[in-house]
SERO-4910 file (N, C-alpha, C, O; in steps of 0.05 Angstrom, whole numbers):
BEGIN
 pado doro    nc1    nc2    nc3   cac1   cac2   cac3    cc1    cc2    cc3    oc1    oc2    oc3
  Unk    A   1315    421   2574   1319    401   2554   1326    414   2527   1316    435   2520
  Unk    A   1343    398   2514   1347    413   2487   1328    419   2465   1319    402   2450
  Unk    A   1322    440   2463   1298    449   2444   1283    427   2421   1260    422   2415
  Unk    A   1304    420   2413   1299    403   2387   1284    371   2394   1273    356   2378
  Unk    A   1290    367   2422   1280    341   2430   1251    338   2443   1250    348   2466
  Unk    A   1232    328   2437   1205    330   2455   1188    307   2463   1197    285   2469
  Unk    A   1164    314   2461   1160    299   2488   1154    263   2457   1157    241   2467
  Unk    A   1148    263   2427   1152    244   2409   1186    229   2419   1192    206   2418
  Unk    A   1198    247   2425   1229    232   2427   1228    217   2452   1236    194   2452
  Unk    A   1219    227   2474   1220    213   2496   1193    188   2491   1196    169   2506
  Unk    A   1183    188   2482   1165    164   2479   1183    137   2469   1184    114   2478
  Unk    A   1200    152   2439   1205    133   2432   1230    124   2446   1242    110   2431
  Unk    A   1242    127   2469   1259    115   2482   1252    102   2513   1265     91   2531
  Unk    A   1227    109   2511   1217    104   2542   1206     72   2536   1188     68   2519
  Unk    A   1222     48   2555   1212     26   2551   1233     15   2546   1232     -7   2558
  Unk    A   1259     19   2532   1280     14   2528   1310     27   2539   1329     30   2524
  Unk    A   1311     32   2563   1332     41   2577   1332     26   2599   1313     19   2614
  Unk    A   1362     20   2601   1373      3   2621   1396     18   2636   1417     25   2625
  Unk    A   1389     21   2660   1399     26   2684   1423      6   2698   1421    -12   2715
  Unk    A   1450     19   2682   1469     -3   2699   1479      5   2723   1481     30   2726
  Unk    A   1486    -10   2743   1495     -9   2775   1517    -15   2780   1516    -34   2795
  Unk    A   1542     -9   2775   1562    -38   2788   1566    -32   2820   1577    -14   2832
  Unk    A   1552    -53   2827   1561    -47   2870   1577    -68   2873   1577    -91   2863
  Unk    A   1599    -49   2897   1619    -65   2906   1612    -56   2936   1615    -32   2940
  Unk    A   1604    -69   2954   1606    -67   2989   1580    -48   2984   1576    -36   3006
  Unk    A   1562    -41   2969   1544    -22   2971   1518    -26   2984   1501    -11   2976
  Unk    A   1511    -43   3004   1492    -45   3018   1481    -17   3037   1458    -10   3043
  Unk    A   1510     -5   3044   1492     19   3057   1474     38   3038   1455     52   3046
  Unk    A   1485     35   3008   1465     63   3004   1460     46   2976   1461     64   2960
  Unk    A   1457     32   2968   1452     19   2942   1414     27   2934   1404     28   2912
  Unk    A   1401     31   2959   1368     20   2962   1365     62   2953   1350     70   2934
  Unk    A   1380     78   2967   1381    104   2950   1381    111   2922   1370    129   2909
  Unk    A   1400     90   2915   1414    103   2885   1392     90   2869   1383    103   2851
  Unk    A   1378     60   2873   1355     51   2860   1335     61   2857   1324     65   2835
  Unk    A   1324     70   2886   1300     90   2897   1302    121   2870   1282    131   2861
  Unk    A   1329    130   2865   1318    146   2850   1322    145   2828   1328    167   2817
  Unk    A   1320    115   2807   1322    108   2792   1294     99   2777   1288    102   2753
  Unk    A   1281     89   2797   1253     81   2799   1234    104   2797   1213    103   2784
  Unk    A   1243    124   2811   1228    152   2814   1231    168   2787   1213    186   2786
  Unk    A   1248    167   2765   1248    169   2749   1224    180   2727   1212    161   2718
  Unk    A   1216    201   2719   1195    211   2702   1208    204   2671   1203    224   2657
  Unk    A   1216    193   2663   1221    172   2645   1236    152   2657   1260    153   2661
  Unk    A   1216    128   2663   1224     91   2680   1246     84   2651   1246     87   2627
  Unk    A   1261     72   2672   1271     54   2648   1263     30   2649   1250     25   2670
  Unk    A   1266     11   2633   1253    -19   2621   1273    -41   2647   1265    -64   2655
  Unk    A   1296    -28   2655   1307    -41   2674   1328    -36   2691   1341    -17   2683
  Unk    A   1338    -47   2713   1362    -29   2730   1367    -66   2730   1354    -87   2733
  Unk    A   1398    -57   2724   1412    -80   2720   1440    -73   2745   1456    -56   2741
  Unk    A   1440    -86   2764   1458    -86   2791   1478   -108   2782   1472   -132   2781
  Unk    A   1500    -97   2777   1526   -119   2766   1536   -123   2790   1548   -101   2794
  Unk    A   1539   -140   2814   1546   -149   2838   1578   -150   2833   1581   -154   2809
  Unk    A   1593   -149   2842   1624   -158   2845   1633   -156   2879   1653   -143   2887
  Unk    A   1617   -169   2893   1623   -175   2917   1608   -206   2927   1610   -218   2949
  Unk    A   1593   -212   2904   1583   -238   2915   1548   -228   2930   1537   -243   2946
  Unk    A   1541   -212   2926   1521   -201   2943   1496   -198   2922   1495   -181   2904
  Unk    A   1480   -214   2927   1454   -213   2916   1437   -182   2912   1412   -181   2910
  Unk    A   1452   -162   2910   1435   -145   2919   1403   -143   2914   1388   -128   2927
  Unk    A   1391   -161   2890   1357   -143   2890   1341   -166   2913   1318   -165   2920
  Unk    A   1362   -186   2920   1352   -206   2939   1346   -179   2971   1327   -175   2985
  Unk    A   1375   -167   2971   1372   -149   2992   1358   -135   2990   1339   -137   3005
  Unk    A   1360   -109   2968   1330    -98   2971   1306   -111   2978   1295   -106   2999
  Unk    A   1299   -126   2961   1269   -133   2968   1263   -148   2998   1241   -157   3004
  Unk    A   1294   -149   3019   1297   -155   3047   1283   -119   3059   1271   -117   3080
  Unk    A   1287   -103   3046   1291    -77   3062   1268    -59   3040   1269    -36   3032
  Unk    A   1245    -86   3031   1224    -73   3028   1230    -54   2993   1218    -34   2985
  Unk    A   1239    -62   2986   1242    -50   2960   1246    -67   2938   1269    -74   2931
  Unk    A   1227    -72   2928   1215    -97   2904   1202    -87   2887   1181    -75   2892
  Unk    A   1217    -91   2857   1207    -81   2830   1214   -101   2810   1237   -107   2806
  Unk    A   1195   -111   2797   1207   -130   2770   1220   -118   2749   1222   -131   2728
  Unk    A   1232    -89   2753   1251    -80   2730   1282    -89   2749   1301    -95   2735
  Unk    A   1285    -91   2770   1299    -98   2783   1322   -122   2774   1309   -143   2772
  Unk    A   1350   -127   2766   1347   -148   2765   1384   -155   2770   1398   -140   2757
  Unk    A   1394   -169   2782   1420   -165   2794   1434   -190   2775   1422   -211   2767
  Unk    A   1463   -182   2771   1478   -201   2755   1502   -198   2770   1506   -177   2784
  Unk    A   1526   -228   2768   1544   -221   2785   1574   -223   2763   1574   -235   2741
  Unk    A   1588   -214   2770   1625   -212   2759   1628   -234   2757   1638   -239   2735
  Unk    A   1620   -265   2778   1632   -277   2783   1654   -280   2805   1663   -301   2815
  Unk    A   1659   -250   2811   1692   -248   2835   1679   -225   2845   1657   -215   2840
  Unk    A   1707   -218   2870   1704   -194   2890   1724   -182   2877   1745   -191   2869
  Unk    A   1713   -153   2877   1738   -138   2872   1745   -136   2849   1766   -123   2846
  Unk    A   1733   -148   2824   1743   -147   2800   1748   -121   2785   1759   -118   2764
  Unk    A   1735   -100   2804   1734    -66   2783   1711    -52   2781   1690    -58   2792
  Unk    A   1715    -34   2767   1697    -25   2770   1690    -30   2736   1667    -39   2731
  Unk    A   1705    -25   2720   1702    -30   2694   1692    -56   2682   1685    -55   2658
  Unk    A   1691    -80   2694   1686   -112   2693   1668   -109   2702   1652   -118   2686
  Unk    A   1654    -97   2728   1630    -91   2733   1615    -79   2715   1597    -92   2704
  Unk    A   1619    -58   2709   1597    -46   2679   1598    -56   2661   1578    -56   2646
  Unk    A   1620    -70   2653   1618    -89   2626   1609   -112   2635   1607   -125   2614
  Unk    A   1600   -128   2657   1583   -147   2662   1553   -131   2665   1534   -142   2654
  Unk    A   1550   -112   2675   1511    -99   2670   1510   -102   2645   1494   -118   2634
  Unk    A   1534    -83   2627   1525    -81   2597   1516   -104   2586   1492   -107   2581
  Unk    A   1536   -124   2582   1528   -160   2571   1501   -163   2579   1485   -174   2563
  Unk    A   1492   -154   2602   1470   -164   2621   1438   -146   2605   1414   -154   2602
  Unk    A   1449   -126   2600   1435    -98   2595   1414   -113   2570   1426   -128   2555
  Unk    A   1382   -109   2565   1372   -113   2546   1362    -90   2532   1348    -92   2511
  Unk    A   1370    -65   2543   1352    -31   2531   1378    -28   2518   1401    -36   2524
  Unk    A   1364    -10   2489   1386      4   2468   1394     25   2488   1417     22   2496
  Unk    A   1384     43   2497   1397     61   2517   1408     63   2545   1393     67   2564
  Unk    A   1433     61   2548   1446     55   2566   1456     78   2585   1473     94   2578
  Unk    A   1444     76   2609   1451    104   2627   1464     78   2652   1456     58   2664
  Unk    A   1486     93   2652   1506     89   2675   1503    106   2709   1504    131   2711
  Unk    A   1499     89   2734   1496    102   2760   1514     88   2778   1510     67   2790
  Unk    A   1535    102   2778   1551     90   2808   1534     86   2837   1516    101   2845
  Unk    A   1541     64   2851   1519     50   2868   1516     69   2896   1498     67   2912
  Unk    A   1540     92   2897   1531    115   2925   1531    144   2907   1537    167   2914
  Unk    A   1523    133   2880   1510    158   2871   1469    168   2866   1452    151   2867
  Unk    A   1466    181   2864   1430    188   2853   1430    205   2823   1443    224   2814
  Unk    A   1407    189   2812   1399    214   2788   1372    234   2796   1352    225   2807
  Unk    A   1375    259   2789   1352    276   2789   1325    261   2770   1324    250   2748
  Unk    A   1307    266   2790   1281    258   2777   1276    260   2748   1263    242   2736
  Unk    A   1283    278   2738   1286    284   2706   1312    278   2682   1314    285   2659
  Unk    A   1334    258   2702   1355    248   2687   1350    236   2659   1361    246   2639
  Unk    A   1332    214   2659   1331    198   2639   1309    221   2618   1309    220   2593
  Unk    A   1296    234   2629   1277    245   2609   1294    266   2594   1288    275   2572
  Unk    A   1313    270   2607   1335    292   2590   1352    286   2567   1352    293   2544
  Unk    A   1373    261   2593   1387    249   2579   1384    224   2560   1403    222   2545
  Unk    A   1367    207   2556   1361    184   2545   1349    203   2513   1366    199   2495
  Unk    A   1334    214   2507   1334    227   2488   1348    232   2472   1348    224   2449
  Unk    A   1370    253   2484   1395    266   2471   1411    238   2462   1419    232   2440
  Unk    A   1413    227   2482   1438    196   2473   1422    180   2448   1432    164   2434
  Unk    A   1397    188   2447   1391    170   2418   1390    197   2397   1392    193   2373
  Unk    A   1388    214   2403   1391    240   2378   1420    233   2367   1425    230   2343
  Unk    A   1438    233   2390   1469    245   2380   1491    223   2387   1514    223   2379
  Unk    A   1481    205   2404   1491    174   2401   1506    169   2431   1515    147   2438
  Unk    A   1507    189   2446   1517    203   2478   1508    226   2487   1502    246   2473
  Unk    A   1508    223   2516   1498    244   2527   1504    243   2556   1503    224   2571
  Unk    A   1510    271   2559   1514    265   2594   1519    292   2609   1531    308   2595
  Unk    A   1514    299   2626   1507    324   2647   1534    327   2667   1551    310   2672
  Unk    A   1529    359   2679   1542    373   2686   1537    358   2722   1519    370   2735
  Unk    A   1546    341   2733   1545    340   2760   1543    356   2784   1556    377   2784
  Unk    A   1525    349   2810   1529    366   2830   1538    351   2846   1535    327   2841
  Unk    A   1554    360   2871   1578    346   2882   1566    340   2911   1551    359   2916
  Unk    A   1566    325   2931   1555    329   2955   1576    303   2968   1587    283   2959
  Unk    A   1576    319   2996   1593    297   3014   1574    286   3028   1554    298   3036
  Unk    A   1579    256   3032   1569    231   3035   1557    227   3067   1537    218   3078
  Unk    A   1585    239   3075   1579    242   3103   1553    254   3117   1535    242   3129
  Unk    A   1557    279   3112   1534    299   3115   1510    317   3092   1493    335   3094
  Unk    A   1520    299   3071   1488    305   3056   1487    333   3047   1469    343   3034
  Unk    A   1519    353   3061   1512    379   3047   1536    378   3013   1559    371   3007
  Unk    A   1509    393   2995   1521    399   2974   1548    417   2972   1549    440   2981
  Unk    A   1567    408   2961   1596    425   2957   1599    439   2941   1584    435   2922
  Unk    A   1614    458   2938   1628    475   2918   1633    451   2891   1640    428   2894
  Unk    A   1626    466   2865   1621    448   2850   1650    462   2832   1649    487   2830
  Unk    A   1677    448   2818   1701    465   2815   1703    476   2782   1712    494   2769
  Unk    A   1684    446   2780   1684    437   2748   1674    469   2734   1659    487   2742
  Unk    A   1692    465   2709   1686    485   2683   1666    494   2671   1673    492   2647
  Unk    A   1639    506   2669   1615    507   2664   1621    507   2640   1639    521   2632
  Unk    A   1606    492   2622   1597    487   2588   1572    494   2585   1555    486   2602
  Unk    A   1562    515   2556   1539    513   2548   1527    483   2541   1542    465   2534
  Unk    A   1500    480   2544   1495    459   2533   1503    461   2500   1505    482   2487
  Unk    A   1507    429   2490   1502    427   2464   1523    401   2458   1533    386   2475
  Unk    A   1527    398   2436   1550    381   2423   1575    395   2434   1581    419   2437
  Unk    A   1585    378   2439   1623    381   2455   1643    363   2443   1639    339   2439
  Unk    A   1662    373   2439   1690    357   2424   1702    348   2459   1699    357   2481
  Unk    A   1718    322   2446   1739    316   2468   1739    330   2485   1725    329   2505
  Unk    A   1763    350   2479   1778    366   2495   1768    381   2512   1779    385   2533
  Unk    A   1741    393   2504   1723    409   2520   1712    391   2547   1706    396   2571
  Unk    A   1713    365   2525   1700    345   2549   1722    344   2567   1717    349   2591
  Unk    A   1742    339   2561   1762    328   2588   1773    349   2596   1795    344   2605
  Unk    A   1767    368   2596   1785    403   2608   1754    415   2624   1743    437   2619
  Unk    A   1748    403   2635   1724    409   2639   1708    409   2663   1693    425   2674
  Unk    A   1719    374   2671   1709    356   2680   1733    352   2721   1755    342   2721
  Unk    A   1726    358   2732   1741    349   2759   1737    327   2776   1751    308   2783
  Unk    A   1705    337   2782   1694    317   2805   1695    278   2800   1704    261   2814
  Unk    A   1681    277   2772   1673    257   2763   1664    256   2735   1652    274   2725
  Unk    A   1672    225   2718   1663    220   2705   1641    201   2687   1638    194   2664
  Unk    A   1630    198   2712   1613    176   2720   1583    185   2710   1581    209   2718
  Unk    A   1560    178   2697   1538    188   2688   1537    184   2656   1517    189   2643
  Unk    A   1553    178   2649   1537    186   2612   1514    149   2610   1510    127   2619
  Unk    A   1505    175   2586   1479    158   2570   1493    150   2544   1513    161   2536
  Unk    A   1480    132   2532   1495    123   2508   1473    108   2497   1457     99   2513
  Unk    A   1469    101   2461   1462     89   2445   1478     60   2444   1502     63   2441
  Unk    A   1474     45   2446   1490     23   2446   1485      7   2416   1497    -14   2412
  Unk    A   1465     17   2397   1461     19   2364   1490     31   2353   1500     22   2333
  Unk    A   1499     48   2365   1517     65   2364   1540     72   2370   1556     80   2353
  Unk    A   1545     70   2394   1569     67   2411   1583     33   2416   1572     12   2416
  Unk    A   1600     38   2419   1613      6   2422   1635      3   2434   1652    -15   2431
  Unk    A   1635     26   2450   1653     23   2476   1654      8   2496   1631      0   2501
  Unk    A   1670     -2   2511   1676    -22   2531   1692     -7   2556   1708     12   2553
  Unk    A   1684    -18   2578   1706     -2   2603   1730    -25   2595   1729    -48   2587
  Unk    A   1755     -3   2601   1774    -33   2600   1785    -46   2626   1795    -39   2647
  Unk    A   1777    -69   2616   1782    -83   2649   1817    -82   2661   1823    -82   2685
  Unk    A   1829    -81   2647   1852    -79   2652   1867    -56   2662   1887    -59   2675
  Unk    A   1859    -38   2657   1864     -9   2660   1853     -6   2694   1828     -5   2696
  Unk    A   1867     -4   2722   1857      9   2739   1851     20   2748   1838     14   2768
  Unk    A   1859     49   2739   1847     69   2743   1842     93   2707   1849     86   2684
  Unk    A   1830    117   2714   1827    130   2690   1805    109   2666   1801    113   2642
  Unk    A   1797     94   2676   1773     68   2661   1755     86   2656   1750     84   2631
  Unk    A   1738    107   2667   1729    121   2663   1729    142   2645   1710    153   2634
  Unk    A   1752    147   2644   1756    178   2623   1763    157   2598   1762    170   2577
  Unk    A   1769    134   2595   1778    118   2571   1743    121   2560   1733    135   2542
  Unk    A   1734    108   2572   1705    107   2563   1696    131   2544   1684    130   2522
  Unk    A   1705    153   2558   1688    173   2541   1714    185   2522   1713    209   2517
  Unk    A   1730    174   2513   1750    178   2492   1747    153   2468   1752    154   2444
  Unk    A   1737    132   2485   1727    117   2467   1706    116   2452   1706    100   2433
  Unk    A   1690    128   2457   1665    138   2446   1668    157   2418   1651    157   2401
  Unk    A   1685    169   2417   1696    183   2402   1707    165   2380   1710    181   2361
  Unk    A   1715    140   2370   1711    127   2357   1686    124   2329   1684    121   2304
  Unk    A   1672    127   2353   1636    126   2339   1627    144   2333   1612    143   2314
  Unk    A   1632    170   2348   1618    189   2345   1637    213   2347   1657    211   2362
  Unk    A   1629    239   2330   1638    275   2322   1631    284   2355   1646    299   2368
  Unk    A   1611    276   2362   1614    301   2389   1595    288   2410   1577    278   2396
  Unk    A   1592    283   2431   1574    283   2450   1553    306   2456   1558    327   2444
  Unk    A   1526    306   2474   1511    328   2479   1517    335   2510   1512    315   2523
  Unk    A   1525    353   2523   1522    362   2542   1502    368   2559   1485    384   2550
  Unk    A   1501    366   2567   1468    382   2597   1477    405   2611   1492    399   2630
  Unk    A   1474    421   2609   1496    437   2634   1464    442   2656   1461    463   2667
  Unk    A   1450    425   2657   1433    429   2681   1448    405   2696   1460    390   2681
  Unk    A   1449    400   2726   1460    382   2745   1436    361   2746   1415    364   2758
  Unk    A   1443    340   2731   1419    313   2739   1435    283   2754   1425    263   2763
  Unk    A   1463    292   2753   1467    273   2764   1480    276   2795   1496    294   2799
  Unk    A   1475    264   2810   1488    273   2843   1508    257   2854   1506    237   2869
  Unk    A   1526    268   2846   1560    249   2860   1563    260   2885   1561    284   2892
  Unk    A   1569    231   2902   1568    229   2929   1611    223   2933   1626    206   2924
  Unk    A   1614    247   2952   1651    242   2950   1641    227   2977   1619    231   2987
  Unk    A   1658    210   2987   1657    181   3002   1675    180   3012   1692    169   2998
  Unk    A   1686    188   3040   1714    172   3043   1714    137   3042   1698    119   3045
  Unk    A   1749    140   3036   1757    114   3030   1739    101   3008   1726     81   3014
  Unk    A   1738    110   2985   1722    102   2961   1748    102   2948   1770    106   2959
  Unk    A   1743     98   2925   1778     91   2902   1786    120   2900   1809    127   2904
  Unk    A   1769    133   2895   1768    171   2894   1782    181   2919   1789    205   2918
  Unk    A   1787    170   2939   1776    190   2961   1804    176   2983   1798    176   3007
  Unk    A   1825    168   2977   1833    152   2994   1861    169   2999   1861    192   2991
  Unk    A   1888    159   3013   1906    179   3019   1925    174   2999   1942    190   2990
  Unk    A   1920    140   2989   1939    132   2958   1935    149   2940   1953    163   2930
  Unk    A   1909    149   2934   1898    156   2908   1903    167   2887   1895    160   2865
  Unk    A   1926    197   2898   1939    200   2874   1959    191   2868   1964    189   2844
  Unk    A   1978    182   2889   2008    161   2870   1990    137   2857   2002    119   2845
  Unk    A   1967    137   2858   1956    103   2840   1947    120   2815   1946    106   2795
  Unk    A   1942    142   2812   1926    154   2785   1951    165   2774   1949    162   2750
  Unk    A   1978    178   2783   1994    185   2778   2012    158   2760   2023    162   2738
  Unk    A   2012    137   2773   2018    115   2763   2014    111   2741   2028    104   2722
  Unk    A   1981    117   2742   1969     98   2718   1980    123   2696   1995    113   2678
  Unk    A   1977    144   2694   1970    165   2679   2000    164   2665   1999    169   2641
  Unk    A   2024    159   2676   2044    155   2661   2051    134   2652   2071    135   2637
  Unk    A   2036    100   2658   2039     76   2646   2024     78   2619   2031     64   2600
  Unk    A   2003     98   2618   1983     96   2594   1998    117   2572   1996    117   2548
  Unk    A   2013    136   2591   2025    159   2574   2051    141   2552   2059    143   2529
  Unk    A   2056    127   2573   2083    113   2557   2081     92   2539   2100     83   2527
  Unk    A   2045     80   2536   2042     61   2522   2034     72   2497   2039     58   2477
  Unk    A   2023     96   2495   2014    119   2486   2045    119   2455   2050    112   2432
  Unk    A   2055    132   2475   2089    138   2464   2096    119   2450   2104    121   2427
  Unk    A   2094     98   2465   2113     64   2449   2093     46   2419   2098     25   2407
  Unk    A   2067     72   2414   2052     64   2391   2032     44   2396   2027     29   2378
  Unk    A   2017     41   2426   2005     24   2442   1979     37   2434   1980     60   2442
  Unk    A   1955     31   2419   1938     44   2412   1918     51   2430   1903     71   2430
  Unk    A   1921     24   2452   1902     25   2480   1876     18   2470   1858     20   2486
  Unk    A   1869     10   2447   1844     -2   2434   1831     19   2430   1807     17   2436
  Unk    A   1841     48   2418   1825     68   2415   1836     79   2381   1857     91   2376
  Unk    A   1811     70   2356   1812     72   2329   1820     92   2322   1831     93   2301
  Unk    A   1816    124   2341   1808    152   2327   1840    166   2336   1846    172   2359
  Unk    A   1855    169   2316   1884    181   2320   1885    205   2333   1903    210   2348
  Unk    A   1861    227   2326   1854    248   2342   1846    244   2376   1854    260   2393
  Unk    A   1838    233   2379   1828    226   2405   1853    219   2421   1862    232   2440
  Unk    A   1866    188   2405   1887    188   2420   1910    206   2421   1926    199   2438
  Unk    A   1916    225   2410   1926    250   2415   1922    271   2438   1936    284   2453
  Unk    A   1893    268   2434   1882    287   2462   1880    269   2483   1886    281   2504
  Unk    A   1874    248   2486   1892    223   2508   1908    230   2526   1910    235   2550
  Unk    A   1930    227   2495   1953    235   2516   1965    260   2526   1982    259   2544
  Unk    A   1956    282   2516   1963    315   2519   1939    306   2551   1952    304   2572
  Unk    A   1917    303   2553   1906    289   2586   1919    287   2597   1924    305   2612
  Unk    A   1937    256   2595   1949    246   2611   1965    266   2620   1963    276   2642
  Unk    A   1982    272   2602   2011    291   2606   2001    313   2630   2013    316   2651
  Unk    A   1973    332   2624   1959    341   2645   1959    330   2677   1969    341   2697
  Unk    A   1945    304   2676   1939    286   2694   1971    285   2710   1974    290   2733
  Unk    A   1992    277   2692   2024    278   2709   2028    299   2724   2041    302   2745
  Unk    A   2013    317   2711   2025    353   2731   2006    346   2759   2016    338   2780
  Unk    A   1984    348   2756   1959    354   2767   1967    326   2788   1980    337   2806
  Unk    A   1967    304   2793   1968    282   2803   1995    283   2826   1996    277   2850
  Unk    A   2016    294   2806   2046    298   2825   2042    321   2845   2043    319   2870
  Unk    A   2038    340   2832   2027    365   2856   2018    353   2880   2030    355   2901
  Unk    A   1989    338   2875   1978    322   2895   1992    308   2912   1993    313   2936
  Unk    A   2001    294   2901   2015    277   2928   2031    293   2939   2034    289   2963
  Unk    A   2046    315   2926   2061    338   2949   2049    350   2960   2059    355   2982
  Unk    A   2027    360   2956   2014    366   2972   2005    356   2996   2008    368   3017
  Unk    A   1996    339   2995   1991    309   3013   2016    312   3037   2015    317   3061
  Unk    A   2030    308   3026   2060    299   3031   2066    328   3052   2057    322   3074
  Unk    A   2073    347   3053   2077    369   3062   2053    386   3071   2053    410   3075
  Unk    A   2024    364   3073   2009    384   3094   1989    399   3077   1966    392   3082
  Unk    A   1992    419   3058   1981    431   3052   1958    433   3042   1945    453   3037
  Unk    A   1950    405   3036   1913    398   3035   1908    373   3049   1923    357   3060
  Unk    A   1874    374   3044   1870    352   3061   1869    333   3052   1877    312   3061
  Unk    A   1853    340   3015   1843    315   3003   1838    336   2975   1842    361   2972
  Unk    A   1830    316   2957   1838    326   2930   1816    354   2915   1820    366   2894
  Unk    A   1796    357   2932   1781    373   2934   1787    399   2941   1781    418   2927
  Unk    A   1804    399   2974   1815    426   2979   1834    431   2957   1839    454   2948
  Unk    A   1846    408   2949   1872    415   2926   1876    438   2911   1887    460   2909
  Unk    A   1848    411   2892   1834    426   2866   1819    456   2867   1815    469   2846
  Unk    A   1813    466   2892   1812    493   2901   1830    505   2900   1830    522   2882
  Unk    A   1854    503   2918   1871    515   2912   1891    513   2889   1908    531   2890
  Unk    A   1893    498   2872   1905    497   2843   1891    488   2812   1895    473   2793
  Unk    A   1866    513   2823   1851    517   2793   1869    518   2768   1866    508   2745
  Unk    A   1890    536   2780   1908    541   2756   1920    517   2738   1926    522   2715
  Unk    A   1924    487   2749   1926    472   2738   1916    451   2717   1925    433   2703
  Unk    A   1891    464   2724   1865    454   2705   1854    457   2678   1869    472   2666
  Unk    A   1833    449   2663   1818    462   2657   1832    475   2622   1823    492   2607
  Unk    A   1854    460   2621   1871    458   2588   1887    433   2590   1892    418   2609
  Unk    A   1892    434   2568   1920    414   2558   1938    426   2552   1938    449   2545
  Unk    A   1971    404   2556   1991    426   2543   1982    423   2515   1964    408   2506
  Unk    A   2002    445   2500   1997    439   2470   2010    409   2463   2025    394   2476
  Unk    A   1998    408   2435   2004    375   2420   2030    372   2412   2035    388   2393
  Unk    A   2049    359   2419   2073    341   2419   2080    341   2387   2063    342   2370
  Unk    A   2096    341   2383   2103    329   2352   2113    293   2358   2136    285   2351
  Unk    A   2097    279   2367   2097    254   2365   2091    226   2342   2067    221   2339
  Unk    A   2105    215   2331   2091    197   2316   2072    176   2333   2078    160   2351
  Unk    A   2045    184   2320   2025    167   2340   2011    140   2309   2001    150   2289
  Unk    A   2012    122   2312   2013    109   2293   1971    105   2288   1953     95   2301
  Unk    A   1975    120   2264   1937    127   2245   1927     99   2238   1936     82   2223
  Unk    A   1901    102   2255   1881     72   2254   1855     93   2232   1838     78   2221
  Unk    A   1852    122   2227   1827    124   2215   1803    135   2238   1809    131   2262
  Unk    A   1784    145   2233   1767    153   2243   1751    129   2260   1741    126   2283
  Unk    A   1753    118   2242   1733     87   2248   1707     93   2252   1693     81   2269
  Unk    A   1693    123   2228   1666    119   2224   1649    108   2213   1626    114   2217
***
């Protein structure tokens, strides 16, 4: 834990953290990702399950023996709406200032919230270095991602950094006033934490592993589309980017490093599908093994006119 934070800080956030869920088809492992939510050595005040399949889930749990009144399920309204409509229906839903995010075939380490919920009210975000495990068989993987000291992190560090997933941060919601965007279908995730950047100079890092991403076949991650659909997106956003499209993001810096991302994401994404394409991997994992080299920077910054909204501190 970060030196400066103790056990006065964790008091004063314990009671007020809300645990958002968005499950889509997640009945097989949904009663996991809760189970170690609950187990938690700082509880949060609530686990909020944003449904977008029509599926009652805390009705199901408490079918399969797992009943808690922090428990409490909200729905989209639709199937399939996203993943981003999903978290922005927990959030609406959400009554804790501290907001820690868990994908529904993911787990947090017993000590997640006592780490992270802290730091996100010190520094207004916070979020940890993932460990990677396949779904199938429960064994932990080669983890590819960039090791960071802990501490405060700029953008760029954040997104050159990052492989597996971006799924896990904590946030102040006094503070932060980010939104997933529903419109956006893929990369919703990495918007999130560029958007944040709006509100806030730097995020805190963990470089201890508290959160446990489960790769899944046939998940949105994990499929044989997946990269002509991220490749897609990564140059629709690049070009909206270009055409003075601000993408609802205030901080001119940010959206700079955005798009020097994206431009990344074009290399890294196209490879992929040739790869795909001619055999030479299986899935984006073996890839990213074999083409470290493409990682892990940005090109340099463009001489682009990107049209200045201000810090918006």
């Amino acid at each position: 834990m970060d030196r400066h934070v103790g056990k006065a800080k964790v008091e004063a956030v314990d009671g007020s953290i809300s645990v958002i869920i968005p499950a889509y088809a997640a009945a097989p492992f949904i009663g996991r990702a809760v189970r170690s939510v609950l187990g938690q050595t700082c509880p949060p005040s609530e686990i909020v399950i944003a449904s977008d399949d029509g599926t009652d889930y805390a009705e199901l749990l408490r079918a399969r023996g797992l009943s808690d009144p922090r428990i409490r399920c909200v729905s989209t309204g639709g199937v399939r709406t996203g993943p981003a409509n999903a978290r922005n229906t927990g959030l609406d839903a959400a009554r804790g200032r501290i907001i820690a995010t868990l994908d529904a075939d993911d787990l947090l380490a017993p000590r997640a919230l006592e780490i992270l919920a802290p730091l996100a009210c010190l520094h207004g975000a916070a979020y940890c270095r993932p460990s990677f495990v396949d779904q199938a068989t429960g064994t932990e993987l080669e983890s590819l991602d960039r090791r960071l000291p802990a501490g405060l992190v700029q953008l760029e560090d954040l997104l050159t950094s990052q492989i597996h997933t971006y799924a896990g941060i904590v946030f102040d919601r006094s503070r932060v006033t980010a939104r997933w965007p529903e419109w956006m279908e893929r990369w919703e995730d990495v918007y999130f934490y560029v958007r944040c950047f709006d509100d806030l100079d730097a995020v805190f890092h963990v470089s201890e592993p508290l959160y446990r991403y489960h790769r899944v076949d046939g998940s949105i991650c994990n499929r044989p589309e997946t990269g002509r659909e991220y490749l897609t997106w990564a140059t629709e956003l690049a070009s909206r980017l270009d055409r003075g499209d601000t993408l609802g993001l205030r901080d001119t810096h940010s959206r700079r490093v955005f798009r020097r991302f994206l431009t990344s994401r074009q290399d890294i994404e196209a490879a992929f599908v040739q790869a795909l394409d001619d055999g030479s991997c299986l899935d984006f994992h073996s890839f990213s093994r074999r083409r470290l080299d493409l990682f892990f920077q940005l090109p340099p910054p463009r001489d682009v006119s990107v049209p200045s909204a201000g810090r918006g501190r």
